[in-house]
N, C-alpha and C positions, 0 to 999 in steps of 0.2 A: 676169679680170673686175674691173672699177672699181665703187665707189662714190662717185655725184653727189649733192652737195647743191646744187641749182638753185633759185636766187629768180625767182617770176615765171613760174612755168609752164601758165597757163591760156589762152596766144596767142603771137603771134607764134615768134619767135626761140626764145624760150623754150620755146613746147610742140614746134617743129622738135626743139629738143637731145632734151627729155625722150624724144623717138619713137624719136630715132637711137639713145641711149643703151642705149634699153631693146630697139630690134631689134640690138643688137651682143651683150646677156646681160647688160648691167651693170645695176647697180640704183639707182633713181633715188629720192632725199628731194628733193622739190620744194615751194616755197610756192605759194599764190593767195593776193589779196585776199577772194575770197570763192567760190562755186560750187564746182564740180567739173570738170578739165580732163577735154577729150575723150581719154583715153587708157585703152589696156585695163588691166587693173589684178585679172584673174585668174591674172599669174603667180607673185605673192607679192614683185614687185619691189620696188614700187611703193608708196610714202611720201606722202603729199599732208598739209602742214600747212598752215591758216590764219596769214595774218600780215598785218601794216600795217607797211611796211616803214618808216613814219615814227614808230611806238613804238617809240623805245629799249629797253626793258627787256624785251618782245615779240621783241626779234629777238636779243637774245642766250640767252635762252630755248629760241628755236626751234632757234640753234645747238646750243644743248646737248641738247637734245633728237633732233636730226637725228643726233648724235656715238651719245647711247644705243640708238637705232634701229639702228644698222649693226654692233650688236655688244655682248656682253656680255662680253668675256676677255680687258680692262684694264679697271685701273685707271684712275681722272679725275685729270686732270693738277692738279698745283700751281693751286692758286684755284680748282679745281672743288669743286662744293658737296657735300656728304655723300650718300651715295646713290647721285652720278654713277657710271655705269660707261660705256666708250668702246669703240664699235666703232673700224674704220677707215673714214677719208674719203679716199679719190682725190684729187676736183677739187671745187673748188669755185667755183658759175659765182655774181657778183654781174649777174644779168640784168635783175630787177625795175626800172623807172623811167616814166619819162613826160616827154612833152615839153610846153615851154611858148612858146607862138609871138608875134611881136607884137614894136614897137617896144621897146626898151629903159626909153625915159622913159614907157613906159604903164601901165610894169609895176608891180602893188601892192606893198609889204612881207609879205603875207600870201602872195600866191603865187608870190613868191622864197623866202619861208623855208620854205613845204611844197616846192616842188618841189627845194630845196637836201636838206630830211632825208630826203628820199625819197630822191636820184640820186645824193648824195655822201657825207650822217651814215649811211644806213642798211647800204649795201655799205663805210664805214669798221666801223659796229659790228659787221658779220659779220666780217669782216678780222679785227677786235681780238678778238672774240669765238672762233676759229678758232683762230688762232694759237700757243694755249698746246698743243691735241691735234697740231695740225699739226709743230710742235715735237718733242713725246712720241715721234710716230711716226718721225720723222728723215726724212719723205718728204711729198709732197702738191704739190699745182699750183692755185694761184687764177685762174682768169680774169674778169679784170672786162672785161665787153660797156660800150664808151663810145659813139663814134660818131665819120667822119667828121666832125662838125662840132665835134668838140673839138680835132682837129688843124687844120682849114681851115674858120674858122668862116665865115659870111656873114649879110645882113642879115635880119631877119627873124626867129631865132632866137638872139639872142646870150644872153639867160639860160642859155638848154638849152647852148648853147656852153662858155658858163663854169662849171657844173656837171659836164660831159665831162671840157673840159678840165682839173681839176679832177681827175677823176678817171686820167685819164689822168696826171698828175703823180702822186699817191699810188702808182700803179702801178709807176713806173720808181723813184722812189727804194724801195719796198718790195724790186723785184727784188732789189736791191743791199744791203739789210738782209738777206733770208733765204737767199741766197745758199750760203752759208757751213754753214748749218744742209740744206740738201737739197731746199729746194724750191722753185719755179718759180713765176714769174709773167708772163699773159702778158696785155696789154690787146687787146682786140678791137674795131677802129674800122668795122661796117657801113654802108656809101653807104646808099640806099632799097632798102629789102627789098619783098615786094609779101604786106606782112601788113598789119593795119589799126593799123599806128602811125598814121596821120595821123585815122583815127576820134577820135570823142568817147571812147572807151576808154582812148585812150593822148598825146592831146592836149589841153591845153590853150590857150586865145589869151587874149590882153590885148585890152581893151576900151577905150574903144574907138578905132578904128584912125584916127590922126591923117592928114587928107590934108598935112600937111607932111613926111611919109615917103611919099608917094605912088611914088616915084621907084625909091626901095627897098625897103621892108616892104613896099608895097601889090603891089609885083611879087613881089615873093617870095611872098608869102600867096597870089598869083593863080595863081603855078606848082605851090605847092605843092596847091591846091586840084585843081588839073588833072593831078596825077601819081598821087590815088590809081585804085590797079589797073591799073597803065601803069607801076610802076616795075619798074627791069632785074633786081634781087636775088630770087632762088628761095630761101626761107626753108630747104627742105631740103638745097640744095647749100651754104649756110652750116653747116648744124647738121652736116653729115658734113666742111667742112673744120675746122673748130675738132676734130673727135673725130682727122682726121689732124694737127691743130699738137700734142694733148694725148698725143697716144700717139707723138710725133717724141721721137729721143734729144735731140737740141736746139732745141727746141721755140721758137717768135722770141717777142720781148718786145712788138714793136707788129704786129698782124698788121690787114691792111685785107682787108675782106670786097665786094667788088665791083668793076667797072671804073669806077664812077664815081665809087668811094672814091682809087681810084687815081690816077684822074687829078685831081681834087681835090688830093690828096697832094702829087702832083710839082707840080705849079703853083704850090703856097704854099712848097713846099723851094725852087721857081726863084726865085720872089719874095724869101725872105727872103734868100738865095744874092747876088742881084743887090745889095741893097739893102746888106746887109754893106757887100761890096768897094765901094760907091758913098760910104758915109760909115767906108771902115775908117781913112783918117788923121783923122780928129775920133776918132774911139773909141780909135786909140792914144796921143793928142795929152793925155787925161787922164791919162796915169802919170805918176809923177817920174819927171824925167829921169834915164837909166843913170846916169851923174855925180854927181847929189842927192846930199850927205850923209845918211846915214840919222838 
């Protein structure tokens, strides 16, 4: 049986894992921004902390916090504070986030810097905040939940794109840091799931919508309008493959969660593919020549 510490579990995606987690036997520390997620919670599982995933000092907290919950027989790792004692952690999902829709040049300073501490500072400070138990125990698996659109971004959404992708970088060079040490990391890039991301819950848009993007934002806004509760992703057939990538002996580093992530996917590999070999003598044409004296 595992221990989950899952950010974000009062909807979508998130409260999918929390369900599957918890009908597999494992035991779930999950966050919310505020309420109480719909889950049973008489079998002693089951952890639920408050948190603002854009308070730094809040989320490594909750970290430590989440580490004393699952156990009292360790010790707290080097830079744990006096008192700490450490269960063990499993996995840990960074799920919590939000998207922000809209032109690029529409967008405030205010809601690129919230939506960046939320999607990128706040699953880095659990990361950093993790890391030293994770360590400790010579075992553990992070997945961070990005999205489709951080690998193939498109118009419409390029904030939330570059916060993704974003995360999705941290991801792949982390893998290759902790390596070494025993533990895994796996990013998770889901197409549209058919949960209420695209709600007022879990979106935000920039205002207001310029008709000199008519062509593209305004098309994008209009699909994306018209796709909720019409998209192809079953939130629970996601939450039980991620518990099959978490319990694989080789578990993948970028794993895409839908067929429209997929195809997504392959389209921007053929693009960039193409586009290579189309400018590859300019891009070898910049070395010194073999010959160059050093």
């Amino acid at each position: 049986m595992k221990t989950w510490f899952i950010t974000g579990i009062s909807r979508g995606l998130g409260l999918a894992l929390a369900r599957a987690a918890l009908a597999a036997g494992d035991t779930v520390i999950g966050t919310v921004r505020s309420g109480t997620p719909e889950l049973a919670t008489d079998s002693g599982r089951l952890h639920v902390l408050t948190l603002d995933m854009a308070d730094g000092p809040a989320v490594e907290a909750a970290v430590r916090r989440a580490f004393a919950l699952a156990g009292d027989n360790a010790a707290p790792p080097a830079g744990g504070k006096a008192g700490d004692r450490a269960g063990t952690i499993d996995v840990i999902v960074n799920n919590a986030g939000y998207g922000l829709l809209g032109a690029i040049e529409q967008a405030t300073d205010a809601e690129v810097a919230q939506l960046f501490a939320v999607d990128v500072f706040g699953p880095f400070r659990v990361v950093r905040a993790a890391l030293p138990y994770l360590r400790a125990q010579g075992s553990g698996h992070i997945v961070n939940i990005t999205s489709i659109a951080g690998r193939a971004p498109g118009p419409g959404a390029g904030l939330y794109s570059a916060a993704k992708h974003a995360l999705e970088g941290l991801s792949a060079s982390l893998a290759q840091e902790v390596a070494p040490l025993g533990l895994k990391v796996t990013a998770v890039a889901p197409g549209a799931f058919r949960t209420d991301f695209l709600s007022d819950h879990s979106i935000r848009r920039s205002d207001p919508e310029s008709d000199a993007y008519g062509a593209t934002v305004g098309r994008s806004s209009a699909a994306f309008a018209a796709m909720g509760g019409r998209q192809v992703g079953d939130p629970e057939r996601a939450a039980r493959a991620i518990l099959q990538a978490v319990a694989a002996e080789t578990p993948p580093l970028h794993l895409l969660l839908g067929s429209d992530a997929l195809r997504r996917a392959r389209a921007k590999l053929d693009a960039v593919v193409e586009e290579m070999n189309r400018w590859e003598a300019v891009t070898r044409s910049t070395d010194f020549p073999a010959d160059a004296p050093a």
